[in-house]
N, C-alpha and C positions, 0 to 999 in steps of 0.2 A: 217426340213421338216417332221418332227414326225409328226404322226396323219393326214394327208392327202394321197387323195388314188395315186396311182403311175399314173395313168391317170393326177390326176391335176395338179403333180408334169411336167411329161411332158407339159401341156397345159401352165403353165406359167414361169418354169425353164426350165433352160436349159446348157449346158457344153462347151463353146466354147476352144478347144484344139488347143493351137499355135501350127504349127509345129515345130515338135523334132527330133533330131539323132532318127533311129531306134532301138527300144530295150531299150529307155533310160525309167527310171523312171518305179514304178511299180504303176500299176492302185489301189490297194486296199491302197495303203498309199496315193494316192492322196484323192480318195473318204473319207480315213478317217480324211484329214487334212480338206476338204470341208466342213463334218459331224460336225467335231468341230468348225471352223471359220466361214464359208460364210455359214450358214442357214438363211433363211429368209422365211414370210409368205406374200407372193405376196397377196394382194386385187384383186380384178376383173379388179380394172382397171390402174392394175400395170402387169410390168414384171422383170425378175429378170436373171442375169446367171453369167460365171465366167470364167475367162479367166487363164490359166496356162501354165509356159513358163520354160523350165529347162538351167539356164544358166553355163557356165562351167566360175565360179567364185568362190570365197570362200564369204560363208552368212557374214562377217564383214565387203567384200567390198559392194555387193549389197544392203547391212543394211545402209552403210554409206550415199548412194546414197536416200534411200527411205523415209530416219525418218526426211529429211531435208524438213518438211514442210513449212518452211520460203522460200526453196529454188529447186521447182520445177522446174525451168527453166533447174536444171543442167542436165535433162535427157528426160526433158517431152517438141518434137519437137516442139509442137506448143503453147507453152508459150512464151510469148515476156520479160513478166515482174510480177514481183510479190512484193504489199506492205504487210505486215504486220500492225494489227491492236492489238495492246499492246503486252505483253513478249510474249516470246516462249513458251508456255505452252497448255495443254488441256483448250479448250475453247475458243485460243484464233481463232481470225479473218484474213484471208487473201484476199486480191480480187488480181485476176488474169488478166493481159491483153490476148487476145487472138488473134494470129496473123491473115490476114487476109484468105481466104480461105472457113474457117466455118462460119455456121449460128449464129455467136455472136464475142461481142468483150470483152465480163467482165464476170466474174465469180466470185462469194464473197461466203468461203467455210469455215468452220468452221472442229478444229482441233477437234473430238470426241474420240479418244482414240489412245497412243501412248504407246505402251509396248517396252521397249527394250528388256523382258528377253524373251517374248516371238515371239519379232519381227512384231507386228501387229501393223500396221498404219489406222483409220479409219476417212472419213471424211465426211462431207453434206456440199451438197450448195446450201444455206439459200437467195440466191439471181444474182443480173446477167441479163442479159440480154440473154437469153438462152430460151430453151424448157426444157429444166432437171429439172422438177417439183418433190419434193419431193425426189431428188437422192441422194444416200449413199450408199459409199462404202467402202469396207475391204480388205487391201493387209496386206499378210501375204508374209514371206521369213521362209521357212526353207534347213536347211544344207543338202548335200548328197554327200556318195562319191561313185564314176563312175568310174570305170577304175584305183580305185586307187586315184585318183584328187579330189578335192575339189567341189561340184556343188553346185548351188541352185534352190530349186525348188521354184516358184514365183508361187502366186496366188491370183489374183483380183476378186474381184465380184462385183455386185451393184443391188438395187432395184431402181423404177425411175416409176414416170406415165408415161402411155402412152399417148402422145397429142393428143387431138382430130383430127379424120381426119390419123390418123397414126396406124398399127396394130401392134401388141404385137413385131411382127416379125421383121419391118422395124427398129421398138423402139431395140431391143437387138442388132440387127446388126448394127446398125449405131455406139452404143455405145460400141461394143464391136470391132469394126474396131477401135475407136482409144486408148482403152484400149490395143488392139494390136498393134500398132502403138508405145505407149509409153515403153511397156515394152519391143519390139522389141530394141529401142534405149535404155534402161536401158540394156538390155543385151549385146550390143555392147560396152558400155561405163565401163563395171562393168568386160569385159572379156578384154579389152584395158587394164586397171587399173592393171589386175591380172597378165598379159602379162608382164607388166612392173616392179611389184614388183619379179617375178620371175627373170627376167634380173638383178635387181638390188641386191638380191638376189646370186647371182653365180657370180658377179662382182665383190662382198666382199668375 
């Protein structure tokens, strides 16, 4: 967001904050991991923002859960099914079935950057039957510890036109409800997980 004045920065970003325990997580480490991951230069006829969720998990379960781009379904509610289109690697292709409900049934998204050391998943979807023209987005995980505990702070973003007939506004919120949506169930599934290895854990 260098170089744009803080007016534009508002007019087409924006910070959408899941709700968190009170007190959790500090604001200048969040904004510094945003500065470095999720910047983007929104077009006029684009919008842009970024969804952040602090889970009480440790970053290798929630890591496990995220980098399985072959296999979204195991967190993301409304995937029914997921092919693979050659190896597992940057570049390749997945199309997505999409259950019923939303305004689409397929999703064909391409894996763009997969870091493990730094934990950054980024992807676009190149096709579909959708409105998400032009959308790409960047999940990062990083570590925290809270009370002593293990957490992670999770943070999504995405840029995406806005479709004709739709304003900037209706375009983030809609995308950013089911971006909260999934990480909500990513949080659920990643603090189940850690629940469990704890028990197992103090049983040995």
């Amino acid at each position: 967001m260098v170089g744009r004045s803080e007016s534009s920065v508002r007019k087409y970003w924006r910070l959408a904050d899941e709700m968190n325990p009170p007190g959790v997580g500090s604001r200048d480490m969040e904004a510094e991991y945003i500065r470095r991951f999720h910047r983007y230069d929104p077009k006029g006829n684009q919008c842009s923002s970024s969804v952040l969720k602090h889970i009480k998990a440790p970053v290798h379960l929630v890591w496990s859960l995220v980098r399985r781009f072959d296999q979204p379904q195991r967190y993301k509610p409304f995937v029914s099914r997921c092919m693979m289109q050659g190896d597992f690697a940057v570049g390749c292709l997945r199309e997505v079935n999409i259950k019923s409900g939303l305004p689409a049934t397929t999703s064909t998204e391409r894996l763009e950057q997969l870091d493990d050391n730094e934990r950054i998943l980024s992807i676009k979807i190149v096709g579909g039957d959708h409105k998400l023209q032009n959308y790409s987005s960047v999940l990062t995980a990083h570590p925290e510890i809270i009370d002593g505990r293990p957490w992670t702070l999770v943070i999504e973003s995405f840029i995406v036109d806005v479709p004709e007939g739709n304003t900037r506004d209706d375009t983030c919120f809609f995308v950013e409800s089911l971006i909260k949506c999934n990480i909500k169930s990513l949080a659920a599934i990643s603090e189940s997980l850690a629940v469990q290895d704890l028990t197992e854990t103090i049983d040995i």
